[in-house]
N, CA, C and O atoms as a CHARMM CRD file, in Angstrom:
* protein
*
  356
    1    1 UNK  N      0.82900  -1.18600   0.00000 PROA 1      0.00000
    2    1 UNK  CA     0.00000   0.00000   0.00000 PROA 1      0.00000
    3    1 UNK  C      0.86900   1.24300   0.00000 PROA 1      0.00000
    4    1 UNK  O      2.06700   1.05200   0.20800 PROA 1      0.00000
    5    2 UNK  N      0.43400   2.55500  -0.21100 PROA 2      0.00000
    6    2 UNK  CA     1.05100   3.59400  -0.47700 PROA 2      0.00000
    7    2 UNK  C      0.86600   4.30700   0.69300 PROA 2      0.00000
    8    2 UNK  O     -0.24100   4.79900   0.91500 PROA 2      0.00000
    9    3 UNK  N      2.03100   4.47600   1.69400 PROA 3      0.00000
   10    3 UNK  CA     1.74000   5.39500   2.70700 PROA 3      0.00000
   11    3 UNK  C      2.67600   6.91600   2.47900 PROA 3      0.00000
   12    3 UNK  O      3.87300   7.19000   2.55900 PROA 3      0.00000
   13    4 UNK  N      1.61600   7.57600   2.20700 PROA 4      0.00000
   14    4 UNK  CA     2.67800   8.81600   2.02300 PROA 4      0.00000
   15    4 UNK  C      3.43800  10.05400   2.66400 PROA 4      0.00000
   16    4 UNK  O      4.09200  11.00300   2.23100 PROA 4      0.00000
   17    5 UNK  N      2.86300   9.38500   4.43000 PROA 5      0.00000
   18    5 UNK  CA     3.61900   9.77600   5.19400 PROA 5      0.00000
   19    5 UNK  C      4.76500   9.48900   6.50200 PROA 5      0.00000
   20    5 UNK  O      5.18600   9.98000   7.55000 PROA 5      0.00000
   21    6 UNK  N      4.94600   8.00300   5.34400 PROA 6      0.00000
   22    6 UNK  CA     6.08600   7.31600   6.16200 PROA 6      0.00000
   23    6 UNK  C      5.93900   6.50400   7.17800 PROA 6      0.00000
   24    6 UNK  O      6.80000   5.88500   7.80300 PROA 6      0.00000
   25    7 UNK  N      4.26900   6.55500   7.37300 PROA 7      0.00000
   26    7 UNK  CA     4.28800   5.71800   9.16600 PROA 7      0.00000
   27    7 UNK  C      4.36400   4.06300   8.29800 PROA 7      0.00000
   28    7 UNK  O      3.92200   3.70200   7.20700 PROA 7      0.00000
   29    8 UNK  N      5.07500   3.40100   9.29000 PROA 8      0.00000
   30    8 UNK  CA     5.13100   1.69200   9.61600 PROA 8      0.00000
   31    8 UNK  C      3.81700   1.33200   8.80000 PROA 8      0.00000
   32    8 UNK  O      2.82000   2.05400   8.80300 PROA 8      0.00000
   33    9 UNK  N      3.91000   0.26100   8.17200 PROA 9      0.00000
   34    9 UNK  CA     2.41900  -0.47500   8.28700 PROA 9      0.00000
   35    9 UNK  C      2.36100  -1.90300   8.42400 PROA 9      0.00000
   36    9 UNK  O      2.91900  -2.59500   7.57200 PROA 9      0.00000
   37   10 UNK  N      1.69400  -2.48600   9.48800 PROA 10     0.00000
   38   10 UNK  CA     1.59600  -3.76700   9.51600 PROA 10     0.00000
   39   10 UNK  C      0.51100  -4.69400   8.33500 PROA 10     0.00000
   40   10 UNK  O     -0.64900  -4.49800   7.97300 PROA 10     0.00000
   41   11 UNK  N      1.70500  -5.92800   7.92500 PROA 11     0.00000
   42   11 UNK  CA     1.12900  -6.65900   7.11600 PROA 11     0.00000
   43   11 UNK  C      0.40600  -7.71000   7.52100 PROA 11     0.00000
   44   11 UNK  O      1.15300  -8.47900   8.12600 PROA 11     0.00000
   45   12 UNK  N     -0.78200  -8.14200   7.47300 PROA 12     0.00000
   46   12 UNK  CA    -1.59400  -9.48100   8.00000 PROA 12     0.00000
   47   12 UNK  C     -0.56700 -10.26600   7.34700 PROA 12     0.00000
   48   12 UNK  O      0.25900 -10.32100   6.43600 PROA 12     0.00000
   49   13 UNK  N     -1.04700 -10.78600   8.24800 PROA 13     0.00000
   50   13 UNK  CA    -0.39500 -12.81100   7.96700 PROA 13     0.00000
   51   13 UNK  C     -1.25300 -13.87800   8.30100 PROA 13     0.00000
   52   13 UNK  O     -2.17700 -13.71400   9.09700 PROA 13     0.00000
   53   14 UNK  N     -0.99100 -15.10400   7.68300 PROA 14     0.00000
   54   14 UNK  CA    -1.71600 -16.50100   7.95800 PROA 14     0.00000
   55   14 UNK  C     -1.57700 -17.17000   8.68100 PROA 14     0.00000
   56   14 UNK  O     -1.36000 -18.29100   8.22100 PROA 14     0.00000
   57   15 UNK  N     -1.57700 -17.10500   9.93900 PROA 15     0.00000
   58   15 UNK  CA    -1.09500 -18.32600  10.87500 PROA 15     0.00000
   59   15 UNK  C     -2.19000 -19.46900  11.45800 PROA 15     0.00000
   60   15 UNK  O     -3.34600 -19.20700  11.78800 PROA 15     0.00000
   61   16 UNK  N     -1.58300 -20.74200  11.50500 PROA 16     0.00000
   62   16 UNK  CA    -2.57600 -21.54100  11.98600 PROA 16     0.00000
   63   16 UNK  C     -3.14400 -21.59900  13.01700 PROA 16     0.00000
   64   16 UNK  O     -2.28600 -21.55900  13.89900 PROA 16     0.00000
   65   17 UNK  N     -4.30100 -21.68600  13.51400 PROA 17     0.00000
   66   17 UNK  CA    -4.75900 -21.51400  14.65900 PROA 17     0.00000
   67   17 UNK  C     -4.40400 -22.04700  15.64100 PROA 17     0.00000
   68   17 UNK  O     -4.25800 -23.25900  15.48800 PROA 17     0.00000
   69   18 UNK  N     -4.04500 -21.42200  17.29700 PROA 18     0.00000
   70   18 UNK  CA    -3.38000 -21.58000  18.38400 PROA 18     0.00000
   71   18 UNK  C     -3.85400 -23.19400  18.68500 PROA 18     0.00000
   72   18 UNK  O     -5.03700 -23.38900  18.96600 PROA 18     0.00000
   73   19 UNK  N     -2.98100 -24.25500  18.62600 PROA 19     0.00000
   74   19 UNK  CA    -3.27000 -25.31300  18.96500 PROA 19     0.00000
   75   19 UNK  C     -3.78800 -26.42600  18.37400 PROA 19     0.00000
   76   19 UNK  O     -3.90400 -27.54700  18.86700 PROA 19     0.00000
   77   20 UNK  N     -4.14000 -25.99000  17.11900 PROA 20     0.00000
   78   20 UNK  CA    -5.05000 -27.07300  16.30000 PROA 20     0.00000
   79   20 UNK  C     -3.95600 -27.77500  15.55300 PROA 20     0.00000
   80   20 UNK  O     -4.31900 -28.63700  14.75200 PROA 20     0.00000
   81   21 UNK  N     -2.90100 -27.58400  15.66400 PROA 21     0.00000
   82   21 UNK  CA    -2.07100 -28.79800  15.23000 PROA 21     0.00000
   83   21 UNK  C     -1.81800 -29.93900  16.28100 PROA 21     0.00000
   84   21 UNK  O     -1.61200 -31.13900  16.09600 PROA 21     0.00000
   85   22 UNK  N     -1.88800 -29.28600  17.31200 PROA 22     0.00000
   86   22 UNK  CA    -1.47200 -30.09600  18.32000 PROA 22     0.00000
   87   22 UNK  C     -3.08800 -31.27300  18.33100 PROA 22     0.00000
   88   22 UNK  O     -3.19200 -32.47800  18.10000 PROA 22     0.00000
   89   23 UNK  N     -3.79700 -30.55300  18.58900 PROA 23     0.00000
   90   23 UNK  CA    -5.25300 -31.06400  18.89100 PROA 23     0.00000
   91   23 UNK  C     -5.29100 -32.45500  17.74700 PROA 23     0.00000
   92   23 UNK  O     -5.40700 -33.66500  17.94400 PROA 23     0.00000
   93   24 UNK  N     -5.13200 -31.61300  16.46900 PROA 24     0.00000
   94   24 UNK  CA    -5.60800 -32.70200  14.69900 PROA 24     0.00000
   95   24 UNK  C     -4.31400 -34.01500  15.16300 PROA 24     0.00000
   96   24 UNK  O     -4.42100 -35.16000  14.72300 PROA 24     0.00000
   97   25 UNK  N     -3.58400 -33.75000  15.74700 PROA 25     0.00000
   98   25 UNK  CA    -2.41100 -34.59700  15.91700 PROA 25     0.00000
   99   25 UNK  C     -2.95300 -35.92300  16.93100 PROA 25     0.00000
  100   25 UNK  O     -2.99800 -37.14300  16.77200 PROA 25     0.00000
  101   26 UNK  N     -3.33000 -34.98000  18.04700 PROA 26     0.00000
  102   26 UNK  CA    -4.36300 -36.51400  18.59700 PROA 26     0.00000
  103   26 UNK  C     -5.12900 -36.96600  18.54100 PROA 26     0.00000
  104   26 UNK  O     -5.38300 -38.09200  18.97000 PROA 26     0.00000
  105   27 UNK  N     -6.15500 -35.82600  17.66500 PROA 27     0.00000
  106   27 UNK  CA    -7.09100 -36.92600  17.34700 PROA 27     0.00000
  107   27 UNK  C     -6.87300 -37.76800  16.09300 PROA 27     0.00000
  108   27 UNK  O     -7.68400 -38.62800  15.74800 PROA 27     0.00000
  109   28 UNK  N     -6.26700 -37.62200  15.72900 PROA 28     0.00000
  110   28 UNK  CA    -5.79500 -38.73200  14.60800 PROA 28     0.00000
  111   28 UNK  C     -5.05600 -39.81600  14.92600 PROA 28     0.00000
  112   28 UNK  O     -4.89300 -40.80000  14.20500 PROA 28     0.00000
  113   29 UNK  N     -4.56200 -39.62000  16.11800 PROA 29     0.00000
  114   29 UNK  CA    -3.69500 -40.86000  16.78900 PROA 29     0.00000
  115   29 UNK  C     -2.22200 -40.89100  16.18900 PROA 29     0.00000
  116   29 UNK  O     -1.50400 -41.83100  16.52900 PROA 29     0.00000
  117   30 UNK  N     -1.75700 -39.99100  15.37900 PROA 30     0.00000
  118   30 UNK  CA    -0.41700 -40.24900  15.25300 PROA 30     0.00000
  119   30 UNK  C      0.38600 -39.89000  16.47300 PROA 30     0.00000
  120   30 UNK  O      0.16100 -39.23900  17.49400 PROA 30     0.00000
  121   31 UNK  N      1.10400 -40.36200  16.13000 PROA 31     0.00000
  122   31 UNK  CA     2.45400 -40.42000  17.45200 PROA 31     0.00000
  123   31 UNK  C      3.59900 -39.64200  17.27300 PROA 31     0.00000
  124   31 UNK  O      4.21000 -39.38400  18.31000 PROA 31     0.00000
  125   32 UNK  N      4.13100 -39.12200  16.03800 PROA 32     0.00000
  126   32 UNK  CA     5.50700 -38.74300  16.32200 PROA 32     0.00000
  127   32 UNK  C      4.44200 -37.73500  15.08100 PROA 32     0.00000
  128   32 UNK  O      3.46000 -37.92400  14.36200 PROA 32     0.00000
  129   33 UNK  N      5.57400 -36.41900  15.49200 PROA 33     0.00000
  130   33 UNK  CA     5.65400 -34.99800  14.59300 PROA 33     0.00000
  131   33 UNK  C      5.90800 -35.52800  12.97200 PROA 33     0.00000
  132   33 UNK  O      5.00700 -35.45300  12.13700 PROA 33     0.00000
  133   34 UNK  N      6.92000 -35.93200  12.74100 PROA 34     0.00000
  134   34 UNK  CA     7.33700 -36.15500  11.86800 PROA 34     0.00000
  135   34 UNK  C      6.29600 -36.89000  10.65700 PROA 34     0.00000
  136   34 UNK  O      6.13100 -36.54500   9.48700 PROA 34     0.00000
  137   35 UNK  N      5.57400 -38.22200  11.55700 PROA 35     0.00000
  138   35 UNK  CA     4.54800 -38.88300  10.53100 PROA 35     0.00000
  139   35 UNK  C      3.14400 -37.65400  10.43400 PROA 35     0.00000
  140   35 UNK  O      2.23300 -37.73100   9.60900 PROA 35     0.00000
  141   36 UNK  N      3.26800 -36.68900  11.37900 PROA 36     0.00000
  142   36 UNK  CA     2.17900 -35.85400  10.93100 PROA 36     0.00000
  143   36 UNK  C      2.17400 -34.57300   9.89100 PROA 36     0.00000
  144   36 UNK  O      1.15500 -34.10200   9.38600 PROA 36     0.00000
  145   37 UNK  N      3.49600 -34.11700   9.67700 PROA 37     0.00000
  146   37 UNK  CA     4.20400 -33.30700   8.69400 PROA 37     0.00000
  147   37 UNK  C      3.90500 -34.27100   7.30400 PROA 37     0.00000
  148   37 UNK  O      3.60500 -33.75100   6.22900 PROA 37     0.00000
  149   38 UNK  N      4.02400 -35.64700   7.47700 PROA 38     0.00000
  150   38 UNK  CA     4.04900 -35.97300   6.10900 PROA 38     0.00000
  151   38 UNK  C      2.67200 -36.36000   5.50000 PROA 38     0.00000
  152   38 UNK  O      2.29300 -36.61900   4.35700 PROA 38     0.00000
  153   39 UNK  N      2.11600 -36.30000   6.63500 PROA 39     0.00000
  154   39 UNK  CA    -0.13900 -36.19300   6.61100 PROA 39     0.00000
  155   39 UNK  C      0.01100 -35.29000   5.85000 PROA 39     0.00000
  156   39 UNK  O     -0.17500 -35.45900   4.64500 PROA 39     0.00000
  157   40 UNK  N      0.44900 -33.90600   6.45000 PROA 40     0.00000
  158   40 UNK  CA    -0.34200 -33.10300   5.69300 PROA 40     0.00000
  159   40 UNK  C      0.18100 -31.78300   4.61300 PROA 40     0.00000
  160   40 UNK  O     -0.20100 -30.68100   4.21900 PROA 40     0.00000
  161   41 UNK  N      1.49400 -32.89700   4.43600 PROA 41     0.00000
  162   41 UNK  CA     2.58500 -32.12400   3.08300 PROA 41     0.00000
  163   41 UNK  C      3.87500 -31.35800   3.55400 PROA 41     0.00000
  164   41 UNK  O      4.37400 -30.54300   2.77900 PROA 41     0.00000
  165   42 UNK  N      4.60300 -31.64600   5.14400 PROA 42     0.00000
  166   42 UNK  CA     5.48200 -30.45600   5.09000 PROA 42     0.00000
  167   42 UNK  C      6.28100 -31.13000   5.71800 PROA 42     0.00000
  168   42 UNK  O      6.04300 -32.28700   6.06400 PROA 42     0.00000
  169   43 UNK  N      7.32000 -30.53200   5.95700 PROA 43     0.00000
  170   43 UNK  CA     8.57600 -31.42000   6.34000 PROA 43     0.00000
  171   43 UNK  C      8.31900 -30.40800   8.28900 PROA 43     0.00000
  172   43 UNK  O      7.85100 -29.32700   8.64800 PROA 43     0.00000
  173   44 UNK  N      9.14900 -31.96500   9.17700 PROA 44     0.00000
  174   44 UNK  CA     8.94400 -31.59200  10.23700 PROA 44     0.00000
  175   44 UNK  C      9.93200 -30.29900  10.98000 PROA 44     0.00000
  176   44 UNK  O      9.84300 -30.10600  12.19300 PROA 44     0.00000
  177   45 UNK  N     10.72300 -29.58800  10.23900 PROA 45     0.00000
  178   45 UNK  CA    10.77300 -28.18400  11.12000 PROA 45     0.00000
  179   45 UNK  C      9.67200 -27.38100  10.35700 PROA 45     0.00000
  180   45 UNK  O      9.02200 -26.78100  11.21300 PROA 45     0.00000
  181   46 UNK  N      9.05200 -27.04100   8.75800 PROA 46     0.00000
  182   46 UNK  CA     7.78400 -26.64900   8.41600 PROA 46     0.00000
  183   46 UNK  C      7.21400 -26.59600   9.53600 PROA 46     0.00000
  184   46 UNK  O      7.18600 -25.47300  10.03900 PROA 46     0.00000
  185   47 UNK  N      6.55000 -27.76500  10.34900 PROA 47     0.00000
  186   47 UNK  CA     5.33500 -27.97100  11.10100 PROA 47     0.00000
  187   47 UNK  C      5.88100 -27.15400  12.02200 PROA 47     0.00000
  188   47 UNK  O      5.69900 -25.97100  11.73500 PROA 47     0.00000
  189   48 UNK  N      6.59000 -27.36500  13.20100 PROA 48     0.00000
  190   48 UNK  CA     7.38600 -27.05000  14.21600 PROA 48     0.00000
  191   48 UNK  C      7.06500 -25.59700  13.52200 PROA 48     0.00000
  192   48 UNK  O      5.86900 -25.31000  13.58800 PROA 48     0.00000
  193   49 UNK  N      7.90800 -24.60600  12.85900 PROA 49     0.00000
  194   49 UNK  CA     7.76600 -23.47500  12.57300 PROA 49     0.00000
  195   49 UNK  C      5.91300 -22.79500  12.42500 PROA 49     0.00000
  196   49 UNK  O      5.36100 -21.88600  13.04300 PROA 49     0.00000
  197   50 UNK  N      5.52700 -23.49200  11.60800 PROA 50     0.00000
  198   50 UNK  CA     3.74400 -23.66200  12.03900 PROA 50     0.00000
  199   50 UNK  C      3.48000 -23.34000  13.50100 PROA 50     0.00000
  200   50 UNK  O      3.23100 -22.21300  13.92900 PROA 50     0.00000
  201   51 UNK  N      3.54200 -24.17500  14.03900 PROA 51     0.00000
  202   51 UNK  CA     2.94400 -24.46400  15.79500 PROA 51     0.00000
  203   51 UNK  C      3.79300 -23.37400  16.43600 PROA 51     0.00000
  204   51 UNK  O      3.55800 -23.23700  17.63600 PROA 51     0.00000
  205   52 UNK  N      4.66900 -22.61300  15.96000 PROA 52     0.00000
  206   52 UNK  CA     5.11300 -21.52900  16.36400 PROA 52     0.00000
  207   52 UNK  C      4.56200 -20.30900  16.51500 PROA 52     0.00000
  208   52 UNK  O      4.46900 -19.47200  17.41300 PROA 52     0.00000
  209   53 UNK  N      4.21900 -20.43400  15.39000 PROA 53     0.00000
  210   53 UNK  CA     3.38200 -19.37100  15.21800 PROA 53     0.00000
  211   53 UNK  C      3.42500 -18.30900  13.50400 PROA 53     0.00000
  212   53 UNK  O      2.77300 -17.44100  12.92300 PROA 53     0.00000
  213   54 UNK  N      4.59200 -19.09700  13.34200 PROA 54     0.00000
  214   54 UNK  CA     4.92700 -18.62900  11.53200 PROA 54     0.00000
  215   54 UNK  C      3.97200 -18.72200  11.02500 PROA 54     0.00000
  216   54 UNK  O      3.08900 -19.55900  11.21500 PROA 54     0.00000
  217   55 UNK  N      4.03800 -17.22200   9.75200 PROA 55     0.00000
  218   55 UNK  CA     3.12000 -17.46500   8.65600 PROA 55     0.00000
  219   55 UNK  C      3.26900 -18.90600   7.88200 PROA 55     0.00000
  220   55 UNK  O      4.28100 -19.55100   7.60900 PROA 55     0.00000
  221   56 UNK  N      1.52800 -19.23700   7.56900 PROA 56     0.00000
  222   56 UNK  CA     1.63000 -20.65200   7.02400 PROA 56     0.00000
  223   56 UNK  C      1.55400 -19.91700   5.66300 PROA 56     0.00000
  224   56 UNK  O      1.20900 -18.75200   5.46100 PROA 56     0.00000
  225   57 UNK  N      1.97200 -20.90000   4.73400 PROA 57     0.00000
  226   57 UNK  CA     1.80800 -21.17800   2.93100 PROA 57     0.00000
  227   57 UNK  C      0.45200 -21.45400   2.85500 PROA 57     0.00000
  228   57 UNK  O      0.00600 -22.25800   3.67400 PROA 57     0.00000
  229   58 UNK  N     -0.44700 -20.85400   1.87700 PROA 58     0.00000
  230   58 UNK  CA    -1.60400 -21.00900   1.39500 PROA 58     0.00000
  231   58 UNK  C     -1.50900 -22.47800   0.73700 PROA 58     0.00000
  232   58 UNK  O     -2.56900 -23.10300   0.71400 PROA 58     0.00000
  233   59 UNK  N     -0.34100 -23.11700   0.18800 PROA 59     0.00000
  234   59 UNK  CA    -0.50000 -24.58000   0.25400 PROA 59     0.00000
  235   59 UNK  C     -0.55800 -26.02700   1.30100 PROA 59     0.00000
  236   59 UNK  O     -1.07600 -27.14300   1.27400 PROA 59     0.00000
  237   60 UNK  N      0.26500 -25.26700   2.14600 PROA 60     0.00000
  238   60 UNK  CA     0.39000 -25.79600   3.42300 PROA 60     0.00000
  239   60 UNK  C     -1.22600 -25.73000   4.66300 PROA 60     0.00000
  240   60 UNK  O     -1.66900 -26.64600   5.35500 PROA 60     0.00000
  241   61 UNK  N     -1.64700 -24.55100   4.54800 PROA 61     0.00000
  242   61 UNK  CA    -2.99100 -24.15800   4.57000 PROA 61     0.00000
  243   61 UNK  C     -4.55200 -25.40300   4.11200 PROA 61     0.00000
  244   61 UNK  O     -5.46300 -26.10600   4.55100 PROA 61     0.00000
  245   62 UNK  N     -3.86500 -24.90100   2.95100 PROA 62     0.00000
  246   62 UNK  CA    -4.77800 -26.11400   2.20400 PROA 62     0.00000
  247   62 UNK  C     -4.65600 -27.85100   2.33900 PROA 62     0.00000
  248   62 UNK  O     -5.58000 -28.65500   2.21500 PROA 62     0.00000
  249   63 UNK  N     -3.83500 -28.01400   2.50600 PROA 63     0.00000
  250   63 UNK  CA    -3.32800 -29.69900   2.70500 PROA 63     0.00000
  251   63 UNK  C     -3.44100 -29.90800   4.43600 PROA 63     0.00000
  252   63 UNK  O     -3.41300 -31.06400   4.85900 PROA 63     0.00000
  253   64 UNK  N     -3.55000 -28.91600   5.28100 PROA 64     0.00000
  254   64 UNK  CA    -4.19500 -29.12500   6.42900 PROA 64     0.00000
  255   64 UNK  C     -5.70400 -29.45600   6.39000 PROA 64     0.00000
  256   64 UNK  O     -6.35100 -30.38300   6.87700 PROA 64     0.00000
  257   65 UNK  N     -6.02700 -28.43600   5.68400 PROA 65     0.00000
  258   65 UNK  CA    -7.84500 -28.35000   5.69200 PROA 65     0.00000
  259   65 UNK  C     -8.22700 -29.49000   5.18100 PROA 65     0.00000
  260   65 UNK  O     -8.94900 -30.18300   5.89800 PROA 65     0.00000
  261   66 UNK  N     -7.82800 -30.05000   3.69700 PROA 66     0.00000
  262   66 UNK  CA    -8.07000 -31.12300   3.23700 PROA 66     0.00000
  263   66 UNK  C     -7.75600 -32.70700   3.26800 PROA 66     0.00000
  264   66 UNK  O     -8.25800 -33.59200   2.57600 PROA 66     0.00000
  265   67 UNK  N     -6.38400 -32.83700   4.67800 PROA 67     0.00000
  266   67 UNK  CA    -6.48800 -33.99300   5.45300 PROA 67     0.00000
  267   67 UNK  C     -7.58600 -33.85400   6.49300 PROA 67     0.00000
  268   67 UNK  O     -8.07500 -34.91900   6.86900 PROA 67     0.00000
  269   68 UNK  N     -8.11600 -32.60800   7.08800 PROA 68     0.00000
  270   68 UNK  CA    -9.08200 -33.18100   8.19600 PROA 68     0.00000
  271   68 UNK  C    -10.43900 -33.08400   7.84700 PROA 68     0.00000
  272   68 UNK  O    -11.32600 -33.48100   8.60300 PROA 68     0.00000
  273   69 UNK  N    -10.68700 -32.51100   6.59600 PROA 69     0.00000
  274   69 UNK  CA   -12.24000 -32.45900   6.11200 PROA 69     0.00000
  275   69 UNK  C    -12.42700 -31.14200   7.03600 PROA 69     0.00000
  276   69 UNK  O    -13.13000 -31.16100   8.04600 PROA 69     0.00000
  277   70 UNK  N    -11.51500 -29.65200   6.45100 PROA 70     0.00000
  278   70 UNK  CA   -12.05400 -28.58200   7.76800 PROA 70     0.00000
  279   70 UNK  C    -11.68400 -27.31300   6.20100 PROA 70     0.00000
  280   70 UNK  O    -11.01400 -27.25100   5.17000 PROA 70     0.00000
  281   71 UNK  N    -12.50600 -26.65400   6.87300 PROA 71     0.00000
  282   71 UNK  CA   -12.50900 -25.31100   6.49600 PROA 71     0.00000
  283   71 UNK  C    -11.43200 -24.77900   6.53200 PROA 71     0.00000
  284   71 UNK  O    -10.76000 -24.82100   7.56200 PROA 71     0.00000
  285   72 UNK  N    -10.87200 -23.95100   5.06900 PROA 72     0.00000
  286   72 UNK  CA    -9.85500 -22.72200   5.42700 PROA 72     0.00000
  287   72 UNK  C     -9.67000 -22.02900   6.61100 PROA 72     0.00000
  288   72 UNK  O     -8.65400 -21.78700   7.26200 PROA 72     0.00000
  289   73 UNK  N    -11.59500 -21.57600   6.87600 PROA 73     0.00000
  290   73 UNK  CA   -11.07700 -20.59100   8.14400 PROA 73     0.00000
  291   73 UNK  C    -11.76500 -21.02600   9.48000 PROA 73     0.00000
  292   73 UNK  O    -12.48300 -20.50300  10.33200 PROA 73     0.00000
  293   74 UNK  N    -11.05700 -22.52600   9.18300 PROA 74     0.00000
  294   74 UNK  CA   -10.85600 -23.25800  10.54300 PROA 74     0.00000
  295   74 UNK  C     -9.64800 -23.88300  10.64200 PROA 74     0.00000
  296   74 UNK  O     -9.50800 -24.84000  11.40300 PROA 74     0.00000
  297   75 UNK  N     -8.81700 -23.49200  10.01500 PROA 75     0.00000
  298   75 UNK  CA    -7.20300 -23.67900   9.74900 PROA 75     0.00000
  299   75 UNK  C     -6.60700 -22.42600  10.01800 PROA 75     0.00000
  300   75 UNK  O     -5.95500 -22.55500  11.05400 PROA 75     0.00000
  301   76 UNK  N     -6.52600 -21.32800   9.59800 PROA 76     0.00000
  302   76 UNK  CA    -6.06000 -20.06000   9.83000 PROA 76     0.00000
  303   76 UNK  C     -6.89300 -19.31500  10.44200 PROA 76     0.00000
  304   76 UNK  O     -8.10400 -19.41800  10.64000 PROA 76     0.00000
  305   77 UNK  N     -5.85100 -18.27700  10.82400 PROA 77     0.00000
  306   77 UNK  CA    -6.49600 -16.93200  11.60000 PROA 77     0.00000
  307   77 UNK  C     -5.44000 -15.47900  10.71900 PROA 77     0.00000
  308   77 UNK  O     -4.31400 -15.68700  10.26700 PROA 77     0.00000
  309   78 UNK  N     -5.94600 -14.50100  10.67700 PROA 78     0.00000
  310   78 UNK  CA    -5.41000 -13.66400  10.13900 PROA 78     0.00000
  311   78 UNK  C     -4.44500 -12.90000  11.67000 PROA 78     0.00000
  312   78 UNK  O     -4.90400 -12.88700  12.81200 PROA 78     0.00000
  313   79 UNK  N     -3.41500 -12.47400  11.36500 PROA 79     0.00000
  314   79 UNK  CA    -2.93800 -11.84900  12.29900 PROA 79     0.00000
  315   79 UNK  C     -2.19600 -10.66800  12.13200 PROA 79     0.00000
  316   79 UNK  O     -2.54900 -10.27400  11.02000 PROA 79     0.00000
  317   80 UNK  N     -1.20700  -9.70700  12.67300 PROA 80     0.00000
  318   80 UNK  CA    -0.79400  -8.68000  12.27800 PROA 80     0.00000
  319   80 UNK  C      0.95600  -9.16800  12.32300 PROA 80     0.00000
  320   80 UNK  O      1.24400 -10.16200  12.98900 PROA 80     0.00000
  321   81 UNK  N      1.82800  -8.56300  11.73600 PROA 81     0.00000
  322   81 UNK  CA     3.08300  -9.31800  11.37400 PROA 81     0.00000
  323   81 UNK  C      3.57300  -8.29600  11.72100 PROA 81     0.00000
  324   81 UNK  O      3.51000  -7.31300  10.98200 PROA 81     0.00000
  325   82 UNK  N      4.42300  -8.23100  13.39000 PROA 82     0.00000
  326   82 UNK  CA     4.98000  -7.47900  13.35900 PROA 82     0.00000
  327   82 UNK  C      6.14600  -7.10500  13.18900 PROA 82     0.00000
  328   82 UNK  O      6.54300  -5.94100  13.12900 PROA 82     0.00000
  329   83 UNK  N      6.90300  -8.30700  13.08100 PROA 83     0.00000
  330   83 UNK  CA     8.16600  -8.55100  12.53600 PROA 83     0.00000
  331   83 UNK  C      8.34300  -8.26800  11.12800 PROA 83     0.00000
  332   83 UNK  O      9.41400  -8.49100  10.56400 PROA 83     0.00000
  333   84 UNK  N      7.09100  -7.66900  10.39600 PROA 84     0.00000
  334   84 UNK  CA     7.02200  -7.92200   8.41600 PROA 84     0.00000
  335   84 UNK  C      7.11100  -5.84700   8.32500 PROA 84     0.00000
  336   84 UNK  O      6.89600  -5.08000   7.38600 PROA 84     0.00000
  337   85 UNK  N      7.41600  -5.66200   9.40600 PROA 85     0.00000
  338   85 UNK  CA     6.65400  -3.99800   9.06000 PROA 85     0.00000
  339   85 UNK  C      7.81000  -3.03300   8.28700 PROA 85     0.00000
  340   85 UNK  O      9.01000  -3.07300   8.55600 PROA 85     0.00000
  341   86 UNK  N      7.31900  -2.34100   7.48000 PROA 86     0.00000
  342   86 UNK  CA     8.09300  -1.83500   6.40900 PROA 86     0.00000
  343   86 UNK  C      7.48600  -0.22200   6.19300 PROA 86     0.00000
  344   86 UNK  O      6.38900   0.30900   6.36800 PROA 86     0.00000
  345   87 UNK  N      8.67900   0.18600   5.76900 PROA 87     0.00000
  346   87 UNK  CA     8.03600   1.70600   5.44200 PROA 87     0.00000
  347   87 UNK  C      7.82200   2.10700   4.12900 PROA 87     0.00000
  348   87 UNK  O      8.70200   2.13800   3.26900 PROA 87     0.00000
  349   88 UNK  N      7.15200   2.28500   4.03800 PROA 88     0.00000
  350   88 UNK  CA     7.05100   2.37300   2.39500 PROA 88     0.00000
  351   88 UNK  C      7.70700   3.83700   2.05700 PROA 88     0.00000
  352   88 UNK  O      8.10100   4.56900   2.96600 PROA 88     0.00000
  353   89 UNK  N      7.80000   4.23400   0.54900 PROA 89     0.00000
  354   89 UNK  CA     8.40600   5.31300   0.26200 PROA 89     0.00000
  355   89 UNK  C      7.98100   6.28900  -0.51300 PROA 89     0.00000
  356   89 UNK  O      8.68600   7.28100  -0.69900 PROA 89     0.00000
């Protein structure tokens, strides 16, 4: 966006919702991180970085939603990135 007086602007981001990896993880009964990264397309620091709280990939996004039979926006939450903030010029 065009800020033309220099202030910061925070960029939304995609992050997965607080806990629902952990949660989809037992109820599915897997056992180790690793066999659940490969459920649902990502390699296990991906996930780990996920459950962190990192912006997710709109593919990564999607291959969550569509191993558990769930909604986009029951996979993500929009958030504010404050680590992404930039000044425009």
């Amino acid at each position: 966006m065009n800020n033309p007086i220099g202030e910061a602007e925070i960029r939304p981001v995609a992050v997965i919702r607080d806990g629902l990896l952990d949660r989809l993880k037992v109820q599915s009964g897997i056992k180790s991180d690793e066999a659940f990264a490969r459920l649902v397309g990502v390699s296990r620091p991906t996930l780990a970085r996920y459950k962190a709280g990192e912006e997710v990939s709109m593919r990564a996004a999607v291959g969550i939603a569509l191993a558990f039979g769930l909604g986009l926006g029951e996979v993500v939450e929009m958030r504010s990135d404050d680590n992404a903030m930039a000044v425009a010029s």
